[in-house]
C-alpha positions, -999 to +999 in steps of 0.1 A: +296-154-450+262-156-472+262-193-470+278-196-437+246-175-431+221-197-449+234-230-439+234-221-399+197-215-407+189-242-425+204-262-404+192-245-372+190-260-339+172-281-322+159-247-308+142-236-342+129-274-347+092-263-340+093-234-368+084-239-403+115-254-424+129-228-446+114-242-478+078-234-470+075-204-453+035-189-445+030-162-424+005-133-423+009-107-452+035-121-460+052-111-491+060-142-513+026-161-501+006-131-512+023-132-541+016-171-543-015-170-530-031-141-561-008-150-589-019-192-583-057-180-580-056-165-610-038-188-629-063-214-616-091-194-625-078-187-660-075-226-667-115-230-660-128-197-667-146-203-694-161-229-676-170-212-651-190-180-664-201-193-695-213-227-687-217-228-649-231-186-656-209-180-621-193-144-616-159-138-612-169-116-584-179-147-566-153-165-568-125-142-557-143-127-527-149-166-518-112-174-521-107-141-504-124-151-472-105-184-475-073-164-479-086-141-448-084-134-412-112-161-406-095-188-424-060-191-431-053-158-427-025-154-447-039-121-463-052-095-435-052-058-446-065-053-412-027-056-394-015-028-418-038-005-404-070+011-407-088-008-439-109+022-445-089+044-469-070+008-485-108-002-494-117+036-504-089+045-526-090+012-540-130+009-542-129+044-561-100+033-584-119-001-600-156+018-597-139+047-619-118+026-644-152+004-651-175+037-650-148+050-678-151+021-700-188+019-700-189+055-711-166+050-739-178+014-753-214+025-752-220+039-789-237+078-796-263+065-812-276+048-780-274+081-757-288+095-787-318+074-792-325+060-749-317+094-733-351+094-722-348+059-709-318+070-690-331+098-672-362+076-664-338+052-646-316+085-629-347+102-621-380+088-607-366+054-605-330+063-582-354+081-564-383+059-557-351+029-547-340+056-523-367+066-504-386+028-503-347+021-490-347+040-463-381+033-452-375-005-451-342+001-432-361+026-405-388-001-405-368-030-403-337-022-385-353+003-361-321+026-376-329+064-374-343+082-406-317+104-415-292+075-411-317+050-429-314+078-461-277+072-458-277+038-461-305+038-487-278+065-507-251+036-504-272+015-527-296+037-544-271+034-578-265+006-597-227-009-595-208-002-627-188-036-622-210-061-610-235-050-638-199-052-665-201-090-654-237-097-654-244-077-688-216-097-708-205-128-714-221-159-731-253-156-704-262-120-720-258-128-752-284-156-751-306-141-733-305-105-727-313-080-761-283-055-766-309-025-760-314-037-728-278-043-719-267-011-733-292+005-710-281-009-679-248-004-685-255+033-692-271+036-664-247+022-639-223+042-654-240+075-644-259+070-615-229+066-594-224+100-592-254+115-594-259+097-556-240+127-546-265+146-535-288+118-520-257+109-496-247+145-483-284+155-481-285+135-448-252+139-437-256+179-437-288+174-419-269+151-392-240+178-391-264+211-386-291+191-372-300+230-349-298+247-382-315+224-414-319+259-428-280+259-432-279+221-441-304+224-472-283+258-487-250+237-484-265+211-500-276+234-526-249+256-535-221+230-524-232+198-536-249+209-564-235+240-576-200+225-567-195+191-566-222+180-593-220+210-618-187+222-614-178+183-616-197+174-648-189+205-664-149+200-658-151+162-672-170+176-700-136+201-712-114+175-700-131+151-721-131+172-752-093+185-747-082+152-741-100+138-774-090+164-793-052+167-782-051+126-783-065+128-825-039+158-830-009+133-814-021+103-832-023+124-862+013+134-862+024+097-847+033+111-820+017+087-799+026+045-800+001+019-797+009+008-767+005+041-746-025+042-772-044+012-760-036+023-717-053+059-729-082+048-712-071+036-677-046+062-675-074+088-681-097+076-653-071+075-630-060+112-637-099+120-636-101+105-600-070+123-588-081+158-601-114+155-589-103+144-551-077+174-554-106+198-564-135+181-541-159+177-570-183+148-575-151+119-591-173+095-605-196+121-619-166+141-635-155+105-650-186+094-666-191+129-686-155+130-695-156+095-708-192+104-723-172+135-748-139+116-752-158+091-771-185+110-784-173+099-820-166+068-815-135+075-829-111+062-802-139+030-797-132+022-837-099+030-832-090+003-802-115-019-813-096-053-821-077-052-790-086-064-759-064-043-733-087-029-713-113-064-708-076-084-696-067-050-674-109-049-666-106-088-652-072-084-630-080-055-608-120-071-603-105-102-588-077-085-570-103-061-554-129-090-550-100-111-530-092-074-510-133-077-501-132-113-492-108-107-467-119-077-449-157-086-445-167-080-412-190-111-402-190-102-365-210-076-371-236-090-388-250-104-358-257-081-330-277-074-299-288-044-316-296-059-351-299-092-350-285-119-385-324-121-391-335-086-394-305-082-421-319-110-438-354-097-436-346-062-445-321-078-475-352-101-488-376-070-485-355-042-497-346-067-529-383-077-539-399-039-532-364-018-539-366-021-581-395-042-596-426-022-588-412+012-603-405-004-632-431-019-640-448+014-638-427+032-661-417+000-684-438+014-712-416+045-712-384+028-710-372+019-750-361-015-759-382-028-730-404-045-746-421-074-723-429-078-687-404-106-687-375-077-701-393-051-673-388-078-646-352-081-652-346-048-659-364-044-622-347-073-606-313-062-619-297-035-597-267-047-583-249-036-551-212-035-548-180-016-551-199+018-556-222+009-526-185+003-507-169+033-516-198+056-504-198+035-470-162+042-466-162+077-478-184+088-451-158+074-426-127+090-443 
């Protein structure tokens, strides 16, 4: 019956002449040419890798979310998230997942000594400087765009931190190892790991003004006792316990080999995960509660020395940027970047603005206060470098969701 089955469609009719023979089937979403269509770019990408970020200095980033938008609704459109449904929670469950699993693993590979020695730095960079890129933000937007304040601030929120995977590619690799000092790199990646969360309160400071706008009184206490109280403190001081219970119960299990290597090595990812779930459950601030609980897991550097040979995590890192990078590729929405309200050429203008005016100037005026930034060359890049990505797309989603 099976290959009575097979061979009536094989051999089909004249009737089925005009559909595609049975040994090259494409359709949208389908199963097998996803499947196809991620595992081959991969593959193809591993063969010339090299070549391309360490010779040609060209992200990864870039070159899924092009072959995403080849793979997408405006191409071939073979990959369309769009006809499962509503893409917002697909891009903010998975946004959250990668931004976590990268904020996770700069906490833990950065070494005590630096927090120890650049905490100053740091806070410089969270403080004054988050600050500063928020509010010039906005005003460009509002100026710009001709967007309303309060949802100017929003925006501004959305790219007020520094992404924690988009700065993983552009601080290592053959490019930053030529010519970018390891201070500096430790310091940005330390500081795209924390400032993710700590745009918490910059995002809902708006929104609860938009959502009480008769009462601001009652917008500014929520924002108080909810968002900070709450969702910041609460949330940094539960990844702080989980941090230390997990480090000390994962030292007592490796003490008494009760643990294997391999579940050894996925410790990491499997942590952030679990972070990101309890957090959501709880309605604390995730990414915050991530970074401090990855911050006192590693505090000792004892599950960094531990791990250190293996490359797990960079090979687990790599997959789920390009998978998410082809996911973004494919559900950019170019329509809308050309409207009767906002026109292609004010986003460009406000883009070229926001970049040159967003970073540099602050910088510059608090480069002699920032260690290991020793030149106006190292303050420029330090100033120029601020990318906008996955955590930038999670809070656009988020306030959809």
């Amino acid at each position: 019956m099976a290959g009575g089955t097979s061979n009536a469609t094989a051999g089909g009719g004249d009737h089925d002449s005009h559909h595609s023979p049975p040994f090259f089937l494409v359709g949208e979403n389908d199963p097998n040419t996803l499947a196809a269509f991620i595992g081959g770019f991969i593959v193809l990408f591993g063969f010339v890798s090299f070549i391309v970020k360490q010779r040609l200095f060209i992200s990864e980033t870039i070159v899924a979310t092009v072959f995403g938008i080849i793979a997408g609704p405006k191409c071939l459109n073979i990959f369309n998230p769009a006809a499962w449904g509503d893409t917002t929670s697909m891009t903010y469950y998975f946004a959250q997942s990668v931004c976590a699993i990268q904020i996770m693993a700069a906490a833990i590979n950065l070494p005590k000594k630096f927090w120890i020695s650049r905490w100053k730095s740091v806070l410089i960079l969270l403080g004054p400087v988050m600050i500063y890129e928020y509010i010039i933000t906005a005003v460009c937007v509002y100026l710009i765009l001709g967007i309303p304040f309060l949802e100017s601030l929003i925006i501004a929120s959305c790219t007020a931190p520094t992404d924690p995977v988009l700065a993983n590619a552009i601080v290592n690799g053959r490019f930053a190892e030529l010519h970018i000092s390891v201070p500096i790199r430790h310091l940005l990646s330390g500081e795209s790991a924390a400032n993710d969360g700590l745009a918490i309160p910059m995002f809902m400071l708006p929104v609860l003004l938009l959502q009480h706008a008769d009462h601001p009184g009652e917008a500014i206490g929520k924002w108080f006792y909810v968002t900070w109280l709450y969702e910041v403190g609460v949330g940094a001081i539960a990844g702080l316990l989980i941090g230390l219970g997990v480090r000390v119960a994962l030292k007592f299990a490796d003490m008494r080999r009760w643990i294997d290597k391999n579940n050894f090595l996925s410790f990491e990812i499997a942590l952030a995960v679990f972070i990101i779930g309890f957090a959501s459950l709880f309605g604390v601030a995730s990414f915050l509660t991530t970074f401090t609980a990855g911050l006192v897991f590693a505090w000792d550097d004892w599950f960094t020395e531990q791990r250190e040979e293996a490359h797990v995590q960079e090979a687990i890192d790599m997959l789920l940027n390009l998978t998410f990078f082809l996911y973004f590729g494919t559900v950019i929405p170019f329509e809308s970047f050309n409207t009767d309200l906002i026109p292609i050429w004010k986003l460009c203008l406000a883009g070229i603005v926001v970049m040159i005016v967003r970073r540099v100037p602050i910088v510059f005026i608090f480069q002699r206060y920032l260690g290991g930034v020793f030149t106006y060359q190292e303050a420029f890049f330090v100033g120029w470098f601020g990318p906008v990505g996955v955590g930038a797309l999670w809070y656009m989603v988020s306030g959809k969701c």
